[in-house]
N, C-alpha and C positions, 0 to 999 in steps of 0.2 A: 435612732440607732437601729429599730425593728428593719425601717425601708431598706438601710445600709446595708444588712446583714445580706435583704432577701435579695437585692440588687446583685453582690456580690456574689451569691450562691447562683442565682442565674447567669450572671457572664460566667462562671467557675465550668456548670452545666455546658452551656452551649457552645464554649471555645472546646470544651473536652471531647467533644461529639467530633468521631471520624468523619473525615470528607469522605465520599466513595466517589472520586474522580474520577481514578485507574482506571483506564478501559481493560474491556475484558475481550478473550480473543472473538465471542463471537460478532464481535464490530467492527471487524479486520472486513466480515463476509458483507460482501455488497456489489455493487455495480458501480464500477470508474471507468471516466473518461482518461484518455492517456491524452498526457499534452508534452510530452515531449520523449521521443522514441531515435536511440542515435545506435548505432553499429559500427566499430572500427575495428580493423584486423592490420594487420603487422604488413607492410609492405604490398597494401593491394590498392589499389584505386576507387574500388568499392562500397569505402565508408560513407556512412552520412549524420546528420545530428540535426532533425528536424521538430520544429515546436509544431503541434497540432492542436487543432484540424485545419489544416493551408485548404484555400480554394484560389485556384488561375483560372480566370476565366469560366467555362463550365465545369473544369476538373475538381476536386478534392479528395483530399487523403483524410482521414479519419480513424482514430483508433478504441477501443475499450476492453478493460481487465473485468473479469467476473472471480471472486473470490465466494467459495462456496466452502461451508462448512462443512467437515468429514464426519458424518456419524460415528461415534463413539470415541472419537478422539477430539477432547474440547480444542486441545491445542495444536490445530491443526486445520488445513484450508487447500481445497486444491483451487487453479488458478489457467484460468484462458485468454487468451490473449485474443483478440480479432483485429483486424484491418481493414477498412473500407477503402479502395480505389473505386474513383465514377467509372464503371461499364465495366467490371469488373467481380466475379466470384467474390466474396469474401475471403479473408485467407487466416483461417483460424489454428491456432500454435496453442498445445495442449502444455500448459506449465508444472504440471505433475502437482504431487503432493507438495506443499510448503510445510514445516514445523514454525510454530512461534512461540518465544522465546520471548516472554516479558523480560523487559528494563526501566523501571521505571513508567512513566508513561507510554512509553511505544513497546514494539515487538521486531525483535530482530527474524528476519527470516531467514529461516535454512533449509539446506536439501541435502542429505546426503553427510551431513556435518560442515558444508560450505557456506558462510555467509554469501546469500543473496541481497540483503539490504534490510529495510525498515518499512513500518506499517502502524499508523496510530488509529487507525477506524475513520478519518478521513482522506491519509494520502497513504499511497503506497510508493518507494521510492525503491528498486533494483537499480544496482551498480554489482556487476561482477564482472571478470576479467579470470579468465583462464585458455592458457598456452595461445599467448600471442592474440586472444578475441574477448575485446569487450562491447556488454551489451549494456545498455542503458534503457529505463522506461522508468516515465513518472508519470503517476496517476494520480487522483483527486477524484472524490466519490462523487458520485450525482444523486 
């Protein structure tokens, strides 16, 4: 009966103990590759929806997101976007401040009060659309 008692008191223990799963925002900060980058707007020809990094021949397109933490604001990360074309500058897009907004396991992203998308410390996933243009980028950390 003694074993019984201590058996039970040990699973009682150890099922009681918090998982700390939740990620926390500063796992959002890191370095991703983007693998898929699309651009469509309202009646232009323009658009595109490309999985990366494509290589034709000698060419390749390549992209990666740098999320960096804001000092003094845990919940929060700015965000740059770069571009690689072969024989080409880099072409780097400053993404400002992001806000994150835990849910559960992820982080919704905002700017401004606008959802930009989701963030869980391995993928970063932006879908927004406003007036007629939407941008897409997904990313996955390295």
């Amino acid at each position: 009966m003694r074993n019984f008692l201590l058996l039970l008191l040990f699973a009682v223990a150890f099922t009681a103990c918090k998982k700390d799963s939740d990620p926390e925002p500063q796992q959002v900060a890191g370095n991703y590759e983007v693998t898929r980058l699309a651009f469509d707007t309202d009646g232009t020809a323009d658009d595109f929806d490309l999985t990366l990094p494509i290589t034709q021949g000698s060419n390749s397109i390549s992209g990666s997101l740098v999320a960096t933490n804001v000092s003094g604001k845990p919940n929060a990360v700015t965000m740059r976007l770069t571009l690689r074309v072969t024989g080409q500058q880099p072409d780097e897009t400053d993404l400002g401040e992001i806000e994150l907004r835990q849910t559960g396991n992820t982080f919704e992203l905002y700017q401004d009060n606008v959802k930009l998308g989701t963030a869980d410390g391995r993928n970063i996933n932006i879908d927004v659309a406003e007036q007629g243009t939407r941008l897409i980028i997904v990313a996955r950390k390295v």
